[in-house]
SETI-484429 format. One record per residue (C-alpha): residue in one letter; x, y negated, z negated. Coordinates in steps of 0.05 Angstrom, whole numbers, padded with zeros to 5 digits, always signed. Each point is the difference from the previous one (the first is absolute). Layout:
N
AXYZ/...
REM end
This chain:
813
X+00918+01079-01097/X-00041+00053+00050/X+00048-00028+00057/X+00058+00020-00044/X-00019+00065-00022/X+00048+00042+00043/X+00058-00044-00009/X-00011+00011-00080/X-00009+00074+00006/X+00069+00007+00033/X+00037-00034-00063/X+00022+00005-00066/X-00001-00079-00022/X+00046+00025-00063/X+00052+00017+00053/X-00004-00043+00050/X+00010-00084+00001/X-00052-00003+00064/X-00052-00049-00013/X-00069+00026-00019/X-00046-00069+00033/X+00005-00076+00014/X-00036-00038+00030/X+00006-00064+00051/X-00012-00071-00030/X+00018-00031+00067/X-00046-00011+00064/X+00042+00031+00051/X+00011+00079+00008/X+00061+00027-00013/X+00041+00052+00044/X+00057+00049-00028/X+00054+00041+00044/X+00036+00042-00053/X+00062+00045+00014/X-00004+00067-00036/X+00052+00048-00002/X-00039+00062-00036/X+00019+00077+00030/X-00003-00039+00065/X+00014-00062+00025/X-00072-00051+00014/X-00027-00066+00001/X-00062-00020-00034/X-00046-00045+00023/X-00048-00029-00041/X-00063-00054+00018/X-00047-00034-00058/X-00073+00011+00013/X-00049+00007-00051/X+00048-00009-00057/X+00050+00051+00019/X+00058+00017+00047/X-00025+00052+00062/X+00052+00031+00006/X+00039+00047+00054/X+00069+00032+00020/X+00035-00013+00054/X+00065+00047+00004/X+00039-00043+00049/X-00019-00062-00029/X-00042-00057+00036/X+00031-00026+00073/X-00008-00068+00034/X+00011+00038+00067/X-00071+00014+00033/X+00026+00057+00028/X+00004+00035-00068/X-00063+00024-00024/X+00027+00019-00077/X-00052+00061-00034/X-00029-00027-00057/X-00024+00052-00048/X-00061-00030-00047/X+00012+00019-00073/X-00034-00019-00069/X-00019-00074-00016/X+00058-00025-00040/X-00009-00064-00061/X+00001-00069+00022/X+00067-00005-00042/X+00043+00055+00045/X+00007-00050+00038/X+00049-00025-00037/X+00028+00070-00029/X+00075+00007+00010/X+00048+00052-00034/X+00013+00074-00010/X-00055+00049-00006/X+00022+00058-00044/X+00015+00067+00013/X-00063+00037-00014/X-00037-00048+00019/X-00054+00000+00060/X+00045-00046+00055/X+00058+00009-00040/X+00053-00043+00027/X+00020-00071+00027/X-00041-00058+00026/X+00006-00060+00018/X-00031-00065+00026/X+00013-00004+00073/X-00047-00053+00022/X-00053-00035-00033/X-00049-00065+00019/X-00073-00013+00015/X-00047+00025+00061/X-00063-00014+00031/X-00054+00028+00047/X+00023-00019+00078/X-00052-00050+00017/X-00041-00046-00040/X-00059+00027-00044/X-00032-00022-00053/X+00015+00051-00053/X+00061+00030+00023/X+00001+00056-00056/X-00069+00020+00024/X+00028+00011+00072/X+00059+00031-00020/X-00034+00054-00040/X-00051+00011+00063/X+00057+00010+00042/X+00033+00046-00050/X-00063+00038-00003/X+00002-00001+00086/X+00067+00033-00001/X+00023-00067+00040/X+00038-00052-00048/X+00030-00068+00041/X+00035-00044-00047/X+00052-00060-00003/X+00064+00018-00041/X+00034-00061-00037/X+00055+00029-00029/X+00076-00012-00001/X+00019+00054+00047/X-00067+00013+00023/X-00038-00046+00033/X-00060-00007+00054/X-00052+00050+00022/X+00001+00066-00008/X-00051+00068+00002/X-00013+00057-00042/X-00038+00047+00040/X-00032+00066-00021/X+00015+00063+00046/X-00066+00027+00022/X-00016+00070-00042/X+00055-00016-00045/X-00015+00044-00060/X+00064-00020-00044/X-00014-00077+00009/X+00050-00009+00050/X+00013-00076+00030/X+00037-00033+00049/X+00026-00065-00027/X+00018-00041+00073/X+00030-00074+00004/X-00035-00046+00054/X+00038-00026+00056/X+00010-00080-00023/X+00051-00050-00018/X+00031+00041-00054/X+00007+00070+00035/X+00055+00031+00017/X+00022+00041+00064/X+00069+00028-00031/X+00003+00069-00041/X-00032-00016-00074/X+00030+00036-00064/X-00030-00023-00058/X+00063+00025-00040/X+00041-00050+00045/X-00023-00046-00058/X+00021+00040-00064/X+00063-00016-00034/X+00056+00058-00004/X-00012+00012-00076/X-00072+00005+00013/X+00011+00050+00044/X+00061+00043-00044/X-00053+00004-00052/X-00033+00063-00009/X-00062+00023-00028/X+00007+00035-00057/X-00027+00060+00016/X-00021+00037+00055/X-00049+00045-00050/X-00045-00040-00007/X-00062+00031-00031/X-00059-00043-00014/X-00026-00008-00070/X-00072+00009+00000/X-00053-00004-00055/X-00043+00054+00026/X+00016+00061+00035/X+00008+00017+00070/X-00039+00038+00042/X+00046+00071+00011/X+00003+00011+00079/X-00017+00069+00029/X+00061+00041+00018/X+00004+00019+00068/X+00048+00029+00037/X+00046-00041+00030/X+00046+00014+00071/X+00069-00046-00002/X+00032-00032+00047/X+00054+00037+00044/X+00067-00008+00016/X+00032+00004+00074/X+00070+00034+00024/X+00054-00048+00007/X+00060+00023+00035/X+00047-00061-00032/X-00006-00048-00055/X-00034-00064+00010/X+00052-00062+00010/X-00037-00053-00023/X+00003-00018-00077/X-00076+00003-00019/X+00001+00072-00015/X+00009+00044-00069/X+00022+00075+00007/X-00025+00055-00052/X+00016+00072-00004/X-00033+00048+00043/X-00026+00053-00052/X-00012+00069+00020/X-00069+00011-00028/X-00078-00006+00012/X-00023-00071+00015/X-00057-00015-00062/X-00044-00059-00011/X-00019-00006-00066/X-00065-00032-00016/X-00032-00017-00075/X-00071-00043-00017/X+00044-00005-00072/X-00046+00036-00043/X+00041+00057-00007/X-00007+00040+00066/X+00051-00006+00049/X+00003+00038+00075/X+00046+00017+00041/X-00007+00007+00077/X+00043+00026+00055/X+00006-00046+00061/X-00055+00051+00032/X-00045-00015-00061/X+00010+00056-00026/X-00011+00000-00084/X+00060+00026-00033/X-00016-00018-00070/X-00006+00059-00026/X+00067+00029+00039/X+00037-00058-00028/X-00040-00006-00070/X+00072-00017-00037/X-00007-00064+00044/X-00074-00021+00004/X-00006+00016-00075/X+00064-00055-00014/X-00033-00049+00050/X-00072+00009-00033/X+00028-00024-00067/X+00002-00068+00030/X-00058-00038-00018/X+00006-00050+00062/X-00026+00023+00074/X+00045+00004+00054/X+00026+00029+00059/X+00071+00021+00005/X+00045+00034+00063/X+00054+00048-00013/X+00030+00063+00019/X-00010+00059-00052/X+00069+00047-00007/X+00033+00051-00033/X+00074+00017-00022/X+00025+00066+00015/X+00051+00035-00053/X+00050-00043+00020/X-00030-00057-00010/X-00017-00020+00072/X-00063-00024+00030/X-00027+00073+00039/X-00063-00008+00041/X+00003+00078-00002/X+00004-00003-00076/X-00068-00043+00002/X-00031+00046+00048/X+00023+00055-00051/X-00036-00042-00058/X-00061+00004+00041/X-00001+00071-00010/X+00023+00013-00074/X+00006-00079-00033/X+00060+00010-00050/X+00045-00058-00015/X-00007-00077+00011/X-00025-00037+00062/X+00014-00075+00011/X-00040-00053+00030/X+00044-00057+00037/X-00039-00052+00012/X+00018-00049+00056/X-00069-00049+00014/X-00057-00028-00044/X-00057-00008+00036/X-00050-00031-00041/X+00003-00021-00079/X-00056-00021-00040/X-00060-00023+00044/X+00066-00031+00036/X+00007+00026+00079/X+00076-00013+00008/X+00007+00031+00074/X+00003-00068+00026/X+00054-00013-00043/X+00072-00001+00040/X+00034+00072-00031/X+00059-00034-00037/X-00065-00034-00045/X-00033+00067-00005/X+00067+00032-00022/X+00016-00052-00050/X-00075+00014-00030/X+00011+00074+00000/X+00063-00003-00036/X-00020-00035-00050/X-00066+00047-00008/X+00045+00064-00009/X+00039-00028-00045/X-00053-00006-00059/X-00020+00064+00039/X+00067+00030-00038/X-00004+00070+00019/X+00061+00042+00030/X-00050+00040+00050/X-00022-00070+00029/X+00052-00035+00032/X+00013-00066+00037/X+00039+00016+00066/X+00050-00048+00012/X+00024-00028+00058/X+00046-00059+00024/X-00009-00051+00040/X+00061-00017+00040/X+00044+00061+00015/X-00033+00046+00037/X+00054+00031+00031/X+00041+00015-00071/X-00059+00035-00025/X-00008+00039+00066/X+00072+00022-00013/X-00018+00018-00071/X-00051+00049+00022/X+00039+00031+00051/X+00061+00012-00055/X-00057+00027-00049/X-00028+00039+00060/X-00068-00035-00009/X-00054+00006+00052/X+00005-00072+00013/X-00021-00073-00009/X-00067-00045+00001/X+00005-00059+00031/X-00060-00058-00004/X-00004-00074+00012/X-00004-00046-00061/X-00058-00031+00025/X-00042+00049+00015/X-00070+00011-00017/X-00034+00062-00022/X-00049+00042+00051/X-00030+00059-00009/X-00013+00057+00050/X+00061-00026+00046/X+00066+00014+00030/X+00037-00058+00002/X+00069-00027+00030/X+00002-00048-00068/X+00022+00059-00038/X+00049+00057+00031/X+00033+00068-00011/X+00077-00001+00005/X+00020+00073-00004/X+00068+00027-00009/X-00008+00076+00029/X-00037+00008+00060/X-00070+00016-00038/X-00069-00003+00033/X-00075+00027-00012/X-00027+00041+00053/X-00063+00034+00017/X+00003+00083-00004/X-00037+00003+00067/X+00014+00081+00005/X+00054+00059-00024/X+00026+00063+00038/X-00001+00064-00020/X+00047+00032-00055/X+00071+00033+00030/X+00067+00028-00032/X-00013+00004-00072/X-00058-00049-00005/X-00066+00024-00027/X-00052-00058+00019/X+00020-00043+00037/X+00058-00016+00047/X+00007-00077+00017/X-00057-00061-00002/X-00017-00041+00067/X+00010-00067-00016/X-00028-00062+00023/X-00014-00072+00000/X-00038-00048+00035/X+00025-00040+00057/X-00047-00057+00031/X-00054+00034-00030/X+00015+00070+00013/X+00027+00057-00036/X+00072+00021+00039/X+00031+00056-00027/X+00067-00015-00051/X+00035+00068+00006/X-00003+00057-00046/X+00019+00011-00075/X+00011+00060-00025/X+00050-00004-00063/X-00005-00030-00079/X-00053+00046-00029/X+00012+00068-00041/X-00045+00053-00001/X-00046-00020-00051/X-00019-00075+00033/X-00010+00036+00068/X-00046+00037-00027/X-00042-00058-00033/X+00005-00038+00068/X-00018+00057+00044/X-00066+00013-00041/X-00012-00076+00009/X+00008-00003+00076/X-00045+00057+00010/X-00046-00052-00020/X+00010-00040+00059/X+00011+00049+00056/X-00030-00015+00056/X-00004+00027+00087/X+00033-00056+00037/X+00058-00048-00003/X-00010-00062-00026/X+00064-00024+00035/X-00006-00046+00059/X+00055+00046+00036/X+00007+00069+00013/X+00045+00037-00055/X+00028+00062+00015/X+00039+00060-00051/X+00015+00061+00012/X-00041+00022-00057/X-00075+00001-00017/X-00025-00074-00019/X-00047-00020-00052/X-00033-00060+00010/X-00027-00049-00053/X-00042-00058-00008/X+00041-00058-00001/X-00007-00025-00068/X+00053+00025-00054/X+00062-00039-00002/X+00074+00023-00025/X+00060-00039-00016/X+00060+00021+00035/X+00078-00012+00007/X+00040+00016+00060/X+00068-00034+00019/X-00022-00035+00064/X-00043+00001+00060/X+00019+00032+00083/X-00012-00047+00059/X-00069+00031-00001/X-00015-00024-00078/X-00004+00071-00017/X+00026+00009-00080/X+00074+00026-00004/X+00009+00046-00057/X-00070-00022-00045/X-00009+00036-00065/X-00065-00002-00031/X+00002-00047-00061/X-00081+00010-00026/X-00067-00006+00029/X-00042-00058-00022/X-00069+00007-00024/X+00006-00075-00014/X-00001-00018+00075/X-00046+00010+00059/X+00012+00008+00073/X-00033-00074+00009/X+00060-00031-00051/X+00045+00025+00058/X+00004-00069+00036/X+00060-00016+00047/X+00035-00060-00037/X+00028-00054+00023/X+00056-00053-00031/X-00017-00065-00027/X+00009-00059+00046/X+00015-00066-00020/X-00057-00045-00044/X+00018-00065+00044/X+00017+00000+00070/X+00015-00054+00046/X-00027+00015+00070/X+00022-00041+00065/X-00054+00011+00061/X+00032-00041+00052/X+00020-00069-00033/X-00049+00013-00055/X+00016+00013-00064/X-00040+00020-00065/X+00008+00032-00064/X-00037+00059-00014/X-00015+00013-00078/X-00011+00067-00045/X+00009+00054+00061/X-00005+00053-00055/X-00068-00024-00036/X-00056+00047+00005/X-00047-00020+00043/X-00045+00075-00005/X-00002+00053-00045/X+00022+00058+00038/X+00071-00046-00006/X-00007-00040+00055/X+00048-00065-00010/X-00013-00073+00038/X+00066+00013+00041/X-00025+00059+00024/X-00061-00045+00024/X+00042-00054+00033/X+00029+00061+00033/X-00059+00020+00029/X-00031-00062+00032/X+00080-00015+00031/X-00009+00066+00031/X-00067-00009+00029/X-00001-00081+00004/X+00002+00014+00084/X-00066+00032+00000/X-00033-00038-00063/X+00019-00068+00033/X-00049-00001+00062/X-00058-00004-00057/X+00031-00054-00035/X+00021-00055+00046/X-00035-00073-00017/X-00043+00030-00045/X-00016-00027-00073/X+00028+00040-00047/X-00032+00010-00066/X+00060+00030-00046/X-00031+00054-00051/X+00058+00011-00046/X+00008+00051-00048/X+00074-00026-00028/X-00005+00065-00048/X-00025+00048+00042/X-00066+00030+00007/X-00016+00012-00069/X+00015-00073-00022/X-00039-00063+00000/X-00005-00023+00075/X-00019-00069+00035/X-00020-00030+00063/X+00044-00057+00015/X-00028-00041+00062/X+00029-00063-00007/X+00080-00011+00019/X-00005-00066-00035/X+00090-00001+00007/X+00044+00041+00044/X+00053+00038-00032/X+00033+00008+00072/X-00003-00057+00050/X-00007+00061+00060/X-00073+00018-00035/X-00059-00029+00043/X-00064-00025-00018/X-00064-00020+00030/X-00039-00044-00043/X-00086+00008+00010/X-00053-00037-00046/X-00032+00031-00057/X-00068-00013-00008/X-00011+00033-00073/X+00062-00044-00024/X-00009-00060+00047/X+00066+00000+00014/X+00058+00032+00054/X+00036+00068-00013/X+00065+00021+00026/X-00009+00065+00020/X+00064+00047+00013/X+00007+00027+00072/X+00040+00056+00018/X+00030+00000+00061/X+00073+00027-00014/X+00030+00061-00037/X+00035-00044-00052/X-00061-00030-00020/X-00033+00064-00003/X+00060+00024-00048/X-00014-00067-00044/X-00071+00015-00009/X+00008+00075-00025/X+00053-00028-00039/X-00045-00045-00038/X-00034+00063-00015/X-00054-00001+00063/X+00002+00081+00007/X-00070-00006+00050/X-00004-00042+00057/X-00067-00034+00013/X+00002-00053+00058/X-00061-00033+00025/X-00039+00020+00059/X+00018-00071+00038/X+00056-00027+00020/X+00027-00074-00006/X-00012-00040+00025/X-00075+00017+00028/X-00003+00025-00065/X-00083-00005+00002/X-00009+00050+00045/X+00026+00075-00022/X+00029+00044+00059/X-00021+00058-00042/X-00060+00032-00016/X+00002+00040-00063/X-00056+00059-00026/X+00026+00018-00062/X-00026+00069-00026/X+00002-00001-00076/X-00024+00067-00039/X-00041-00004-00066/X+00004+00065-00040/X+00000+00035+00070/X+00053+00051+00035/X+00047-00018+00053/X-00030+00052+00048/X-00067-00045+00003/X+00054-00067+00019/X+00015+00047+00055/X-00068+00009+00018/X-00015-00075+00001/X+00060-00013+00038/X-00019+00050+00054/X-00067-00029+00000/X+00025-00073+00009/X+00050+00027+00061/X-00060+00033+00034/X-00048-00063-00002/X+00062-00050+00021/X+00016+00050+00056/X-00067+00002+00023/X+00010-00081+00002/X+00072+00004+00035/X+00033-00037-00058/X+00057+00021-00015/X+00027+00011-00071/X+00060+00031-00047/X-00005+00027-00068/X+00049+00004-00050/X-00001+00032-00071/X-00011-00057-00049/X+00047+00028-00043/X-00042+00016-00054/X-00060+00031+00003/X-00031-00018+00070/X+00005-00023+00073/X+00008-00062+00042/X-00022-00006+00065/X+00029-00056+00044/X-00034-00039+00059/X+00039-00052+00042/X-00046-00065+00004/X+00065-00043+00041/X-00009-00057-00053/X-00064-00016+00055/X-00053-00010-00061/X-00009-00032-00072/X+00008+00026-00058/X-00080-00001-00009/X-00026+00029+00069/X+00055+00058-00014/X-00029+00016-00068/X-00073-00002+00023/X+00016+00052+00059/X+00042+00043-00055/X-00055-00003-00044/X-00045+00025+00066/X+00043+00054+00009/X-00002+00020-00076/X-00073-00001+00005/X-00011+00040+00061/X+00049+00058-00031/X-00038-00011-00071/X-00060+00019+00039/X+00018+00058+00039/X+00037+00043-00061/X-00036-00040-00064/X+00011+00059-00053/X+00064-00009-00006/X+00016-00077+00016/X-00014-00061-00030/X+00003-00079+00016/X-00009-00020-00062/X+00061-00036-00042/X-00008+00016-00071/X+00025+00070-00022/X-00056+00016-00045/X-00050-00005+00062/X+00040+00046+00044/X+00022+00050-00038/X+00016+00072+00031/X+00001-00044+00068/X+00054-00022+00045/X-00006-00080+00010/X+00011-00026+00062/X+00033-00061-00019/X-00011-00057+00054/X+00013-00049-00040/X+00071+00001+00003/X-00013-00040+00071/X+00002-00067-00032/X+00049-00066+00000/X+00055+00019-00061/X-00021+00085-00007/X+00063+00036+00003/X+00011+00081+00022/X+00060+00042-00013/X+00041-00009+00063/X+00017+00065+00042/X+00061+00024-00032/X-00006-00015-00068/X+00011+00022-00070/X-00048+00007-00051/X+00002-00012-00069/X-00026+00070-00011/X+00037+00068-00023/X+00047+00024+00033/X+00006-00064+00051/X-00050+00023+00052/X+00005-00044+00080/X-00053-00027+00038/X+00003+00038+00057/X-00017-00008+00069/X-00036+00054+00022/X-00030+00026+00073/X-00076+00014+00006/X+00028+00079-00002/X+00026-00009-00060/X-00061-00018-00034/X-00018+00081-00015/X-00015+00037-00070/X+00072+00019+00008/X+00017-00072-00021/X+00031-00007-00068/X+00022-00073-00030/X+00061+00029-00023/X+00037+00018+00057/X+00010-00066+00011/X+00054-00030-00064/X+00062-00044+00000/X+00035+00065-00007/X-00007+00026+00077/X-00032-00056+00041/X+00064-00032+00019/X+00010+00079+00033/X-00068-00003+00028/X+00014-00062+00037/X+00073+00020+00030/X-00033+00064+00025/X-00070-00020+00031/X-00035-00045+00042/X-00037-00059-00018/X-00083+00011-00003/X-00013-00077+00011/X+00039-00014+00047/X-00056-00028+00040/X-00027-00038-00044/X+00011-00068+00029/X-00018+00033+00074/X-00077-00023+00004/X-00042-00049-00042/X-00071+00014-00017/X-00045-00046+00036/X-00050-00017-00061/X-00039-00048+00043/X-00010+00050+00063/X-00022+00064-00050/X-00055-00026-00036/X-00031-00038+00068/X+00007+00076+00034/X-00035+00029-00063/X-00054-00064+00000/X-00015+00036+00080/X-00008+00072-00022/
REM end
């Protein structure tokens, strides 16, 4: 029963009908696709080997279309007898829920060996499993292939072109009845029932995800609306054991401000992590932001804690969870919660604009509006959740205040500003909505921040003495609307916010639609989840596709006839990603390939070329967010036109890459070969030769690896040649191995799947100084950089290196 172990811990057999073993009396090993409607909606699937069922979920459900490659999540080794397990799991229970059976049969090994289980379990072990399906719905071969460094056991479970695939869209749910479907699970608590305790997590602090401005309610129907509470924004975070945090979206810890709160939450003996907005009812019974700033100061009275999100539950991570799910699971957590200073905040899911009237009547700051569907992610502003506000009500930074005139004592107006494409612009001045007392208690807090010049991108002139600040407090203000200029008509300061920084001061942006249909000519193609997250800083896939349209006149050049290997990261950076090489069925009958033998799989591979915008927008779409084309062209596709030195650093600073790179320039120079860097995008340089497609892929790699060993030579201390990390370490590699039939570079122009979305980008020999810094060059201004300079390689196609007639003048000196 060791195999079983985990799948025992996780349930109470008393409470539970699931099967506790089995075994198989026949010779033939069974498979198992169950349907399994728990807090969300998955498909099991299950294979017998060694007396069990391996097991793994697949959220969208297995596909007969090549083109899908489903996630498949490995979890715990479930009885031989599951297989047949249908029914209701009971609320309370670990799974808790419906499943059914959704396909069932027998499988084998692809290919004949004589102990199939044996080969099976080696593959399983190789993170490679091939296998026939013989099922009712599911039939042929298919793979379940590990993701390289996949810590949570993530698979990719991929059906083989053959007689029974499919090239049309594949649903799985296509094939569930309607009363399948209308039945619910019966709980979307579901806490697991374990026999031994938990292990409590640490609390840390924890930053939420942000909301954008909207300037009109969304039209389409996928969207709930909440009330916009006037209050501080608090994640609340417990291990279960009776202490419970609280943390400001600046991390700061405001348990002990708000100890009515965190002691209430602590008496939960469950861990968890909640989002909500803390708030306080003046004497009339109204939510006052200044009456919770007053608490701050002397805490009489009652606060309240609406909570709006559940982020995690149990050992449970529910961000991936659409938010209608997670607000189902937190509702029905409060409610055993049963305490009048914890509430659920409601919301609706339909009329948006009678509950934007509502607030308006009630004189409410506003509404919340967020998609249905969306997942949860912290440290970002996204367009899946907005701001709809009623009076014209916005944060700005206190960038400076004048001097005190006509009855004031210490101050007469604040300088406000806000950032516009990345700079601060100055918003107009403020100088009404606080009595004596809180100007007081602000001026002693912006003597803190005084500072000699402007941090305004613009000149600002008074006709009174200035004082000028750091940009970094922030204050809510109200004015009635803005001049031609944007300057603030009437503003009246509402409160300043020492839950806010100058950095949370983004410029937002309204949401855009999740599916688009986009025409390039006579091409058309649909283009899927625009607002997914594709980086943390809140960068979202359409904002990608929107990029590489933009630029797809200079990326192009680098991409024509070239194989294509597609690294996709379909949920973002920080998901499981994939290279996908193979373009086994076309989606679009205006994609081209070029097929070229494989000699590791002894067999031909369609690679993707890219020789058109639309099939550049189809590849980011399938969630390709770098570019990395080969260094040949098809169809001489042995013999590279490239030459590629890639300098990789080990442990080392970027000012030494410089160094190399200046280094490599000087000896080519001294050669008359011409060549272009670029940043790599990450943490080094490329350096580009044009070989003219004149040489194989083997005499170019010998000469590269010539020229790596000539530089290695002259500046040794700080370069390396050889491969593996641990021998180079503090050492900049000077990678020549990337000159070989199949080795792929980031093409000029592209994203990276790092932080903040940095470009390879082109760069000019001058360029390569200690004045160089990899982040200058982002999704965010490149698109600028390109409409206002000149191109560096230009020439690049101008000459071709004579290989042949260089090393016979070198054999002669």
């Amino acid at each position: 029963m060791a195999k079983l172990h985990e799948y025992i811990e996780k349930r109470d057999f008393t409470r539970t009908k699931e099967p506790k073993g089995g075994r198989n009396t026949g010779s033939k090993l069974s498979f198992v696709v169950q349907r399994h409607h728990a807090s969300h909606l998955h498909y099991d699937f299950r294979l017998e080997m060694e007396g069990v069922l391996k097991s793994w979920a697949v959220p969208k459900g297995p596909s007969l279309n090549p083109a899908d490659k489903r996630l498949a999540i490995m979890v715990e080794d479930h009885p031989y007898a599951y297989k047949d397990f249908e029914g209701e799991i009971a609320a309370g229970n670990y799974g808790a829920g419906n499943v059914i059976i959704w396909d069932e049969g027998f499988y084998t090994p692809l290919g004949n060996h004589a102990s199939p289980e044996k080969e099976l379990l080696k593959e399983l072990k190789e993170g490679s499993l091939k296998i026939v399906l013989h099922g009712k719905r599911l039939k042929g071969e298919f793979a379940l292939v590990k993701l390289k460094n996949a810590e949570d056991n993530s698979w990719l479970l991929i059906k083989h072109k053959d007689k029974f695939a499919v090239e049309d869209p594949y649903n799985s749910e296509d094939f569930v009845s309607k009363e399948v479907k209308q039945k619910k699970n019966s709980t979307s608590d579901t806490k697991p029932i374990k026999k031994k305790p938990v292990k409590l997590p640490e609390i840390k602090p924890f930053v939420p995800m942000l909301a954008k401005l909207g300037d009109k309610l969304p039209e389409s129907s996928d969207w709930l609306f909440e009330p916009k509470l006037d209050g501080y924004r608090i994640v609340a975070v417990s291990n279960g054991n009776g202490t419970c945090k609280l943390f400001s979206r600046n991390s700061l810890d405001y348990s002990e401000k708000y100890k009515q709160i965190a002691s209430i939450l602590a008496s939960i003996d469950r861990p968890f992590i909640l989002d909500g907005e803390v708030v306080k009812e003046d004497e009339k019974g109204n939510i006052s932001f200044h009456a919770l700033q007053q608490f701050g100061k002397d805490p009489k009275g009652k606060i309240y804690y609406y909570v709006f999100d559940i982020i995690a539950l149990d050992e449970h991570d529910l961000s991936d969870l659409p938010l209608i799910d997670r607000k189902k699971i937190l509702k029905a957590f409060t409610s055993h919660l049963n305490d009048p200073q914890v509430i659920f905040t409601p919301y609706f899911e339909d009329d948006g604009e009678k509950m934007l009237d509502l607030a308006r009547k009630e004189h409410k700051e506003g509404i919340m509006a967020k998609r249905s569907d969306s997942t949860y992610h912290t440290r970002i502003r996204t367009a899946n959740w907005l701001k709809l506000k009623i009076d014209k009500e916005d944060e700005f930074i206190i960038a400076g205040y004048t001097e005190p005139r006509s009855g004031k004592e210490y101050l007469g107006a604040f300088l406000l500003g806000e950032f516009k494409n990345g700079k601060l612009v100055f918003a107009g001045k403020c100088g009404t909505g606080l009595n004596i007392k809180e100007e007081k208690e602000i001026y002693k807090e912006l003597k803190k921040y005084e500072q000699e010049e402007s941090p305004f991108s613009t000149v600002v002139k008074n006709d009174t003495p200035i004082h000028w600040l750091k940009p970094e407090l922030v204050c809510t203000v109200k004015y009635t609307e803005r001049t031609p200029s944007r300057k603030l008509r009437h503003p009246v300061f509402k409160a300043l916010r020492n839950d806010k920084t100058a950095a949370d001061m983004k410029p937002a942006t309204s949401t855009i639609p999740d599916t688009i249909e986009k025409k390039i000519g006579r091409y058309k193609q649909t283009l899927t989840n625009q607002n997914k997250i594709y980086f943390p800083s809140g960068i979202t896939k359409g904002q990608v596709i929107g990029y590489y349209e933009e630029i797809a006149e200079y990326i192009l050049p680098y991409l024509k006839q070239r194989p294509l290997s597609l690294h996709r990261h379909p949920n973002g950076i920080n998901g499981p990603s994939f290279f996908h090489k193979d373009i086994e069925s076309k989606s679009y009958s205006w994609l081209k390939t070029v097929p070229i033998h494989s000699e590791s799989n002894d067999k031909e591979i369609d690679y993707l070329v890219c020789n058109d915008v639309q099939t550049l927008l189809y590849m980011v779409n399938l969630g390709c967010i770098e570019i990395n084309p080969w260094l040949s062209r098809y169809p001489k596709i042995e013999f590279p036109d490239f030459l590629v030195l890639d300098l990789d650093p080990e442990d080392i600073g970027f000012s030494q890459v410089i160094e190399v790179a200046q280094v490599i320039n000087g000896f080519l120079s001294s050669l008359n070969i011409p060549s272009f860097p670029k940043t790599s995008g990450s943490t080094g340089i490329h350096i580009y030769i044009h070989v003219g497609a004149k040489y194989h892929y083997d005499s170019i790699k010998l000469f590269a690896e010539w020229l790596a060993n000539h530089i290695h030579a002259e500046i040794p201390a700080i370069t390396s040649i050889e491969r593996s990390p641990k021998k180079r370490q503090k050492k900049i590699y000077i990678d020549f191995l990337q000159n070989r039939k199949g080795q792929t570079v980031a093409a000029p122009y592209s994203l990276r799947p790092k932080p903040n979305a940095p470009v390879s980008w082109p760069l000019a020999w001058k360029e390569v100084n200690q004045q160089l810094n990899m982040d200058d060059y982002t999704i965010a201004n490149v698109p600028d950089l390109l409409k206002n300079g000149s191109d560096p390689w230009a020439t690049i196609y101008d000459s071709i290196v004579n290989i042949a007639a260089l090393l016979k003048s070198l054999d002669k000196k």
